[in-house]
BAFI-3210 file (N, C-alpha, C; in Angstrom, 3 decimals, decimal comma, padded with zeros to 6 digits):
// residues 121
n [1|2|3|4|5|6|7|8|9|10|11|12|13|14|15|16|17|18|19|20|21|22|23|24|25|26|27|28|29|30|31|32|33|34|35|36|37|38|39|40|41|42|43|44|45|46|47|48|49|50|51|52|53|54|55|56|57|58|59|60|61|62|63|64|65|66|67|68|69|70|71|72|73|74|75|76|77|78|79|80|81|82|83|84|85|86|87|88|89|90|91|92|93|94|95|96|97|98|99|100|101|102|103|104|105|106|107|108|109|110|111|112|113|114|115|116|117|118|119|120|121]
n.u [024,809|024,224|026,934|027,707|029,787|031,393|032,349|033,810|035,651|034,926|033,943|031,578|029,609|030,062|028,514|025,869|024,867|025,192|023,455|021,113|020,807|020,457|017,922|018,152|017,737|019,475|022,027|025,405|028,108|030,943|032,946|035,218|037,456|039,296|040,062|042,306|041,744|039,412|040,019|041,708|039,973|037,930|039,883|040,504|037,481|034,540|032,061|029,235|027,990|029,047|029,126|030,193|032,257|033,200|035,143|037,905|040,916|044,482|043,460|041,341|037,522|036,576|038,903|038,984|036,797|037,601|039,153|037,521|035,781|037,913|038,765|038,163|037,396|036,297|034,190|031,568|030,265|027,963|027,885|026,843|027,420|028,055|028,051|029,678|029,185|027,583|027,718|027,110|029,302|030,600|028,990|028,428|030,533|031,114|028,984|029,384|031,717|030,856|029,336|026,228|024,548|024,041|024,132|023,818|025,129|023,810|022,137|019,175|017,388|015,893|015,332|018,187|018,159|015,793|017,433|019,995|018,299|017,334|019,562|020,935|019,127]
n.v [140,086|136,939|134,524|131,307|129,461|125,819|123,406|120,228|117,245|115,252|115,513|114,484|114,800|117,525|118,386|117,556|118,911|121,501|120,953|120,794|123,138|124,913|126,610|128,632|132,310|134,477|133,841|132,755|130,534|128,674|126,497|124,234|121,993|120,552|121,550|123,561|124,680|125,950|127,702|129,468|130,278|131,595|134,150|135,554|135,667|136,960|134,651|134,214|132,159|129,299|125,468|122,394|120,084|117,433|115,179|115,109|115,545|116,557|119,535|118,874|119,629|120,684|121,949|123,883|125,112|126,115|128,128|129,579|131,067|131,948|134,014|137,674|138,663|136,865|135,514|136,123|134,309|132,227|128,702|125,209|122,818|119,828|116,014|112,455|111,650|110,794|110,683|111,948|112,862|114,586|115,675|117,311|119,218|120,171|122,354|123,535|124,434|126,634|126,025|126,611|124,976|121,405|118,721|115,499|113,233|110,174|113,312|115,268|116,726|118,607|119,975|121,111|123,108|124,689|125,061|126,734|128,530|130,184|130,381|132,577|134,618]
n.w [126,118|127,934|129,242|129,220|130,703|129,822|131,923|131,303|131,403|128,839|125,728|125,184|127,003|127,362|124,892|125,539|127,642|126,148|124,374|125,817|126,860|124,805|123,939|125,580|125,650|124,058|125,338|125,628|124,758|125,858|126,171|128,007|128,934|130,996|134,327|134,197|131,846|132,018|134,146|132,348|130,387|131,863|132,028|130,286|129,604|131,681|133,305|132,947|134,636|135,557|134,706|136,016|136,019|138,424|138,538|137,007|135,007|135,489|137,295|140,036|139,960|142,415|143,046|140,812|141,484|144,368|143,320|142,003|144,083|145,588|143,838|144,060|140,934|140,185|141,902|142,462|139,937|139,612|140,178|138,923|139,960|138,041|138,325|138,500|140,739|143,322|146,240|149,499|150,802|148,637|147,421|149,739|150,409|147,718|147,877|150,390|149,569|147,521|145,401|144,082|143,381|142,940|140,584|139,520|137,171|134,860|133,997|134,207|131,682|131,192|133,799|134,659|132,641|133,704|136,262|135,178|134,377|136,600|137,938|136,036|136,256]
ca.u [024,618|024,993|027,791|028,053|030,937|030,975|033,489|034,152|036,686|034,162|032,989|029,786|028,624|029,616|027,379|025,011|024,608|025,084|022,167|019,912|020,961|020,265|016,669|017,909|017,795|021,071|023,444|026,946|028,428|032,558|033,735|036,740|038,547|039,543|040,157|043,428|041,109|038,675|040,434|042,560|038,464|037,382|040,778|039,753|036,293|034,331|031,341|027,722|027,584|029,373|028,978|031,484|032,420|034,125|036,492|038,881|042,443|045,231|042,863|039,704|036,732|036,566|039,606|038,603|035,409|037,796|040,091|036,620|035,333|038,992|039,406|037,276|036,694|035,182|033,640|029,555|029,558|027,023|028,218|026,500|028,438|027,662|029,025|029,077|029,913|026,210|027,843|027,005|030,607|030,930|027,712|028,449|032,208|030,784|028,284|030,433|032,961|030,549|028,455|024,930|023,424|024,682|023,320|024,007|025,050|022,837|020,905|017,726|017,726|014,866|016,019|019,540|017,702|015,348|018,004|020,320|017,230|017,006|021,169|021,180|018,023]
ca.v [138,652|136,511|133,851|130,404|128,180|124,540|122,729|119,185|116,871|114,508|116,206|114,235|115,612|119,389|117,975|116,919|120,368|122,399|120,872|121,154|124,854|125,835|127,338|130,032|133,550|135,914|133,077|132,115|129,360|128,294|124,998|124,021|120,413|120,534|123,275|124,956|125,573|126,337|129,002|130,344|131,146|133,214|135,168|135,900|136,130|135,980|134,129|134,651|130,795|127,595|124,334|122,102|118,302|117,181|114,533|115,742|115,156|117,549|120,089|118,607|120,601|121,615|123,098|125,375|126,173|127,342|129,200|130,618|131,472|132,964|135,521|138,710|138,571|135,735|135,186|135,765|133,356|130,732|127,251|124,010|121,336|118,402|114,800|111,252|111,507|110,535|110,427|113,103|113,790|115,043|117,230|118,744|119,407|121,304|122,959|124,139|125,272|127,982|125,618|126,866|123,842|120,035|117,259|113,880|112,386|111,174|114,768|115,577|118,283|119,962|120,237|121,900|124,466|125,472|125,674|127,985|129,955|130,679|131,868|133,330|135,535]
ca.w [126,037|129,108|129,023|129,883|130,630|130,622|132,027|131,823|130,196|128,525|124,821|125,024|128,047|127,278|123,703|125,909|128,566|125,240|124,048|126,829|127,323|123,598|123,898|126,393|124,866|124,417|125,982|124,238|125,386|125,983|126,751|128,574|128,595|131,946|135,341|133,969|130,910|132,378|134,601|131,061|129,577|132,732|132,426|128,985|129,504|132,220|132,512|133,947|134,724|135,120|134,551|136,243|136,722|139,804|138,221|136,345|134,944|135,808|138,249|140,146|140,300|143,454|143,381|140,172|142,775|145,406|142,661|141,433|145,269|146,210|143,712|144,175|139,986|139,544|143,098|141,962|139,447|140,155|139,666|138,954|139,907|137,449|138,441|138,646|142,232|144,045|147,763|150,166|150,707|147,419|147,503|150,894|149,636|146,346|148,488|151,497|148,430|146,979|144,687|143,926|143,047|142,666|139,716|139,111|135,812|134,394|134,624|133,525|131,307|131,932|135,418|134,365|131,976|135,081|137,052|135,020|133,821|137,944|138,337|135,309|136,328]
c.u [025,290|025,558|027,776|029,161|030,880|032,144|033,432|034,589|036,084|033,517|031,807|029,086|028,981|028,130|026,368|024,155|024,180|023,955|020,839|019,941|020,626|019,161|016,657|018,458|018,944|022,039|024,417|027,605|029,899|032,216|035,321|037,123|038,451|039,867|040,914|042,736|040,189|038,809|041,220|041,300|038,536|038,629|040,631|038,578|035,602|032,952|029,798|027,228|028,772|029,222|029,916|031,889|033,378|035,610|036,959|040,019|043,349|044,600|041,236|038,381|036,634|038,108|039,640|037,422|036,338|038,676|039,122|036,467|036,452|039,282|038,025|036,654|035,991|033,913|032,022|029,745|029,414|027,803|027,258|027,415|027,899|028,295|028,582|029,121|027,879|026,645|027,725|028,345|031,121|029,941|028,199|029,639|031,570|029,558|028,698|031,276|032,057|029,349|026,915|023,849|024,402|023,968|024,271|024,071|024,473|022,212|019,889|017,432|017,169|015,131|017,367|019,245|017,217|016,514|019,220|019,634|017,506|018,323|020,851|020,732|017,178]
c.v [137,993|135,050|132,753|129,379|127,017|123,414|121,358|118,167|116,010|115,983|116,302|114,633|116,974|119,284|118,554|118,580|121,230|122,404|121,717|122,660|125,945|126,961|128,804|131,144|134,648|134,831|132,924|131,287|128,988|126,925|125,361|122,215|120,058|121,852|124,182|125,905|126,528|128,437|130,086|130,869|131,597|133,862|135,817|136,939|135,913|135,399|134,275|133,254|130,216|126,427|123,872|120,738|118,757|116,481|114,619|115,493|116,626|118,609|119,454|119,832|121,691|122,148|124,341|125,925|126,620|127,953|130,080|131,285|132,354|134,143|136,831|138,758|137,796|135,218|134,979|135,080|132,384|129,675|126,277|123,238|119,996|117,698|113,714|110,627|111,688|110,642|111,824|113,561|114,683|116,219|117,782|119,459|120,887|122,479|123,465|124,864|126,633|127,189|126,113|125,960|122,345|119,214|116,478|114,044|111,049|112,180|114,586|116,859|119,171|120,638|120,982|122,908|125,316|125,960|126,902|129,076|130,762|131,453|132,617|134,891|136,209]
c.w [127,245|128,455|129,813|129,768|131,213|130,509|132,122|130,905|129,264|127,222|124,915|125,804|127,677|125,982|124,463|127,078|127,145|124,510|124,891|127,081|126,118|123,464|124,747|125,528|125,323|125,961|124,821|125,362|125,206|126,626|126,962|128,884|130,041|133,241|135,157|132,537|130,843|133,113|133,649|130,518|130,417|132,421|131,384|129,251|130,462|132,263|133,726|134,785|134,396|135,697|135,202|136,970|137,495|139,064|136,599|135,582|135,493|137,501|138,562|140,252|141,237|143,600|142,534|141,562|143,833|144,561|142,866|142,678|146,213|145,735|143,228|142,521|139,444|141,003|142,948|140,893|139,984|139,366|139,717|138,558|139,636|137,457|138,444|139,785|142,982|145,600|148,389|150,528|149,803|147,169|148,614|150,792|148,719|147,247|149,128|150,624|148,222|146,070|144,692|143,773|142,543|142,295|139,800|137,687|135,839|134,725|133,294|132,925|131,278|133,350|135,296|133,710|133,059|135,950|137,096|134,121|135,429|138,112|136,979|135,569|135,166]
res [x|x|x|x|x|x|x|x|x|x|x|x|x|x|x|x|x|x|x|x|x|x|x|x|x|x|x|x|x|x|x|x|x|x|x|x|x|x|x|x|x|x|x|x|x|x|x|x|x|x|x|x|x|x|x|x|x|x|x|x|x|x|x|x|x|x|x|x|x|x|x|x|x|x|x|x|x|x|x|x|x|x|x|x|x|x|x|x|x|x|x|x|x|x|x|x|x|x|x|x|x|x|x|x|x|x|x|x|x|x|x|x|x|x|x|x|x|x|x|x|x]
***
């Protein structure tokens, strides 16, 4: 069973991903609060996918994406970096980091299923 983790401190949006992600076959799904939680599930478990807002409390996103992108065990998981951050500084940031793909909040959830049907493989 492949694994997805979805990070971001907002319930209603993990709700809201967890929804849109339900229909995919042989996933299980973790949430995390925020990036130190985030990084305490992969040490656990790790994860075939994540999800992952930019703003944060305690750790911002991009610095879980360069934890994830520094250490050799977590390094291939794909990220989608979901935010409310629309400025190209913020996409070319998450992108230059390791990011696989960068939405907008609102997202479109057909568009977030497609796109971790595609990392998942």
């Amino acid at each position: 069973m492949k694994r997805i983790l979805i990070v971001d401190d907002s319930p209603t949006i993990r709700r809201m991903v967890l929804a849109s992600l339900r229909s995919l076959q042989d996933v299980g799904f973790e949430e995390a609060g925020n990036g130190l939680e985030a990084i305490e599930t992969l040490s656990r478990n790790l994860a075939d996918l994540m999800i992952l807002d930019l703003n944060m409390p305690g750790m911002h996103g991009l610095e879980v994406l360069q934890f994830v992108r520094s250490h050799e065990r977590y390094r291939a998981i794909p990220v989608i970096v979901l935010t409310t951050k629309y400025d190209a500084d913020s996409r070319a940031a998450a992108i230059a980091g390791g990011a696989a793909h960068y939405m907008t909040k609102p997202f479109d959830p057909a568009g977030l299923l497609a796109e971790a049907r595609k990392l998942l493989g």
